[in-house]
C-alpha positions as CSV (number, residue, x, y, z in Angstrom):
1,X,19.1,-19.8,16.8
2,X,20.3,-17.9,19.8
3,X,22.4,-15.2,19.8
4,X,25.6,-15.3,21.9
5,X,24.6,-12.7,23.9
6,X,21.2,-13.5,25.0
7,X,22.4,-16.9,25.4
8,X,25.2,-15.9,27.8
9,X,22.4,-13.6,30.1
10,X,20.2,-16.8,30.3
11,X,23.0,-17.9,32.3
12,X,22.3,-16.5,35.9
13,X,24.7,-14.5,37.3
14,X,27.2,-14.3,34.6
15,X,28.9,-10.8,33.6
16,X,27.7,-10.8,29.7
17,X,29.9,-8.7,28.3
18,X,33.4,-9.8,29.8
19,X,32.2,-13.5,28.7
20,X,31.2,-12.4,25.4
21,X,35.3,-11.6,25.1
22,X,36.2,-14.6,26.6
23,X,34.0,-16.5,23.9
24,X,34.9,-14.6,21.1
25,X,38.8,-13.6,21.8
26,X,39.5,-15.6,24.2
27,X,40.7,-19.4,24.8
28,X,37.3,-21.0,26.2
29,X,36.7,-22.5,22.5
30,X,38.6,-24.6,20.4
31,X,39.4,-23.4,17.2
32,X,36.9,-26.2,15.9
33,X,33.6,-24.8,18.3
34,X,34.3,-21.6,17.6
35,X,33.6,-22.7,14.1
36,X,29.7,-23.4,15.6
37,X,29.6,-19.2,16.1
38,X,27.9,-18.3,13.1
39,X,26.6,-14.8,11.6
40,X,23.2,-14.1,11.9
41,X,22.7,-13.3,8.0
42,X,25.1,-12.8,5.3
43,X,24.3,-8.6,5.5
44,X,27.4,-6.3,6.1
45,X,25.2,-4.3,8.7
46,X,24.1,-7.3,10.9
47,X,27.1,-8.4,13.0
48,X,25.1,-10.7,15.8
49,X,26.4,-13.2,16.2
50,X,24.3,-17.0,16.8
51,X,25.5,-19.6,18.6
52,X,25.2,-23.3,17.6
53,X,24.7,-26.6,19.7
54,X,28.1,-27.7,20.6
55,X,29.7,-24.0,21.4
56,X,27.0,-23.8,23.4
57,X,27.0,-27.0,25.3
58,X,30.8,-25.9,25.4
59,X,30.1,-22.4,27.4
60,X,27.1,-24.1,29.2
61,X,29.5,-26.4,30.6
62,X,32.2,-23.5,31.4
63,X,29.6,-21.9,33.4
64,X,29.6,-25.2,35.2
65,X,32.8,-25.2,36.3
66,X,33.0,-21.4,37.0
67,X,35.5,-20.4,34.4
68,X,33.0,-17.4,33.1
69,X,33.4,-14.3,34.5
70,X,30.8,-13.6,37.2
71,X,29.0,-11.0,38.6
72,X,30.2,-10.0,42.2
73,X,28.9,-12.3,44.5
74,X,26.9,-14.2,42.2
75,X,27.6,-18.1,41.6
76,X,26.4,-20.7,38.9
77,X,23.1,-21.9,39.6
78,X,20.6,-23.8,37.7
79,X,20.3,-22.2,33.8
80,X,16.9,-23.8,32.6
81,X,16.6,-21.7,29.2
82,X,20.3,-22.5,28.4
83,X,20.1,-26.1,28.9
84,X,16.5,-26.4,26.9
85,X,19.0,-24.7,24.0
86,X,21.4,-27.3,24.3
87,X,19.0,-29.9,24.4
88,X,17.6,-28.6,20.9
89,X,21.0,-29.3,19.6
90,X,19.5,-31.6,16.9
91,X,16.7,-29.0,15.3
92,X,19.8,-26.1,15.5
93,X,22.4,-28.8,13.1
94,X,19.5,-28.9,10.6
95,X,19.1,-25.4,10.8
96,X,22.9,-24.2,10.5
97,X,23.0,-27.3,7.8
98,X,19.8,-25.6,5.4
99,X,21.6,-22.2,6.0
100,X,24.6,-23.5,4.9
101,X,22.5,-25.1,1.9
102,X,21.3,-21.8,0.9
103,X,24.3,-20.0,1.4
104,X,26.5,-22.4,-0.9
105,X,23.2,-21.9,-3.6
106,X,24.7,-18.8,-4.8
107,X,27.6,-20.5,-5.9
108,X,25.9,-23.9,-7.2
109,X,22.7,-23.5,-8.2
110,X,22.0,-27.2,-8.5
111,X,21.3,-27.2,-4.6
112,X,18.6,-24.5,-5.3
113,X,15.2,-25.7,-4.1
114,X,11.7,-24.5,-5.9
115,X,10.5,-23.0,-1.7
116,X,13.8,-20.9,-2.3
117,X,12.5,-18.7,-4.9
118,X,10.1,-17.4,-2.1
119,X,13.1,-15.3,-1.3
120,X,13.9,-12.6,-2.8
121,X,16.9,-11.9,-1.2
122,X,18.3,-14.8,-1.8
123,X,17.1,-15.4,-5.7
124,X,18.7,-12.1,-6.0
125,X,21.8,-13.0,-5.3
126,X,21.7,-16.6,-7.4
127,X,21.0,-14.3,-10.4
128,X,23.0,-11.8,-10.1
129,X,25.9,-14.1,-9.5
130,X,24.7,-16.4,-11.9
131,X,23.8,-14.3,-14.5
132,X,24.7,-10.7,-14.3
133,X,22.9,-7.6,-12.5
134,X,20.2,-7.0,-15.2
135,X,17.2,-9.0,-16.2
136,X,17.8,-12.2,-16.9
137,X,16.4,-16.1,-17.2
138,X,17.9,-19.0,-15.8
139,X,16.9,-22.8,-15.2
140,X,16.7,-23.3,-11.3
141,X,15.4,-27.0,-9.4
142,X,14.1,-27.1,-13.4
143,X,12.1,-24.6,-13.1
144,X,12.5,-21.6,-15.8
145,X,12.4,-18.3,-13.5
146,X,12.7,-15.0,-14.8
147,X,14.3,-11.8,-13.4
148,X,12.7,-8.1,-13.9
149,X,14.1,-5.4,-13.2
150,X,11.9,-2.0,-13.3
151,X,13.2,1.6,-12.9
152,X,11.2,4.0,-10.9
153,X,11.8,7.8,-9.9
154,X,11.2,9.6,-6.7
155,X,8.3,11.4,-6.1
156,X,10.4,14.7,-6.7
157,X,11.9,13.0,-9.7
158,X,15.2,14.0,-8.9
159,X,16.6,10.5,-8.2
160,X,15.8,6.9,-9.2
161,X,15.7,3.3,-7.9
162,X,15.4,-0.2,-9.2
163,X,13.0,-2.8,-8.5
164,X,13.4,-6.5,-9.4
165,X,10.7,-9.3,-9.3
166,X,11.1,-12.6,-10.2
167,X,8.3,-14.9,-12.1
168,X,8.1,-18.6,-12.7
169,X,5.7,-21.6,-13.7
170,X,5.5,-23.9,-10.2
171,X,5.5,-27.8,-10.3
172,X,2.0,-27.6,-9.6
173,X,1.4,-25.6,-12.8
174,X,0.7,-21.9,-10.8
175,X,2.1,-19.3,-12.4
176,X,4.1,-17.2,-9.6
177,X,5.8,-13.6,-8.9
178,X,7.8,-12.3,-5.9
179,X,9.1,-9.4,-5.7
């Protein structure tokens, strides 16, 4: 997925940032396709933002009829890149749908997939939700998967850190670690 900025300068001649506020504080959007901007990750540092299909066919068409705010002299012209995004709108709903998938798999694990254990980031945050911050076993897609948690020092010694890893039996019978 695109993010709403570099989707607004594939759009030739348009003043980014003033249509970045018109997007985002603005009345371009319904309240129902501003619902289709989307963080990029669930991380309190990252705040780009990504834009799905229809906002974007939305501020593609804006462009259109000249209601973004252009550069001086500049007029809409043809935005290649911005309409191959739009037209891509299919492959975006299925990704916004699995991130919405994996994002509701914290709460309800019964939507956990085996390929999710892959990430740790993610497994992390079923288990500690699920089960607490230390190490733990729990039953995902049927599979038993254990949490470890490991303490390690600095090489001064004067401070510590935590590593987790998480092991389980695959359905093809492979034993597997990540972490």
């Amino acid at each position: 997925m695109r993010s709403l900025t570099d989707f607004l300068r594939c759009l030739p001649g348009v003043a980014p940032r003033k249509a970045y506020k018109l997007v985002l504080a603005g009345n371009l959007l319904s309240e129902e396709l501003k619902r289709d901007l989307h963080p990029r990750s669930d991380s309190l540092f990252d705040l780009v933002t990504v834009v799905g299909p229809d906002a974007a066919a939305a501020i593609l068409q804006a462009y259109k009829d000249r209601i973004l705010p252009m550069q001086k002299s500049k007029s809409p012209s043809n935005a290649p890149e911005a309409e191959a995004y739009v037209h891509g709108a299919e492959l975006l709903r299925e990704e916004i749908r699995e991130r919405k998938r994996r994002n509701d798999c914290v709460e309800d694990v019964s939507l956990v997939r085996e390929s999710d254990f892959h990430d740790q980031h993610l497994t992390n945050r079923i288990f500690y939700k699920n089960a607490g911050p230390g190490p733990a076993k729990l039953t995902l897609a049927g599979i038993d998967v254990w949490k470890d948690l490991r303490r390690f020092a600095s090489n001064s010694g004067k401070s510590t850190g935590y590593e987790y890893s998480f092991t389980w039996t695959g359905t093809d019978g492979v034993r597997r670690r990540s972490g």
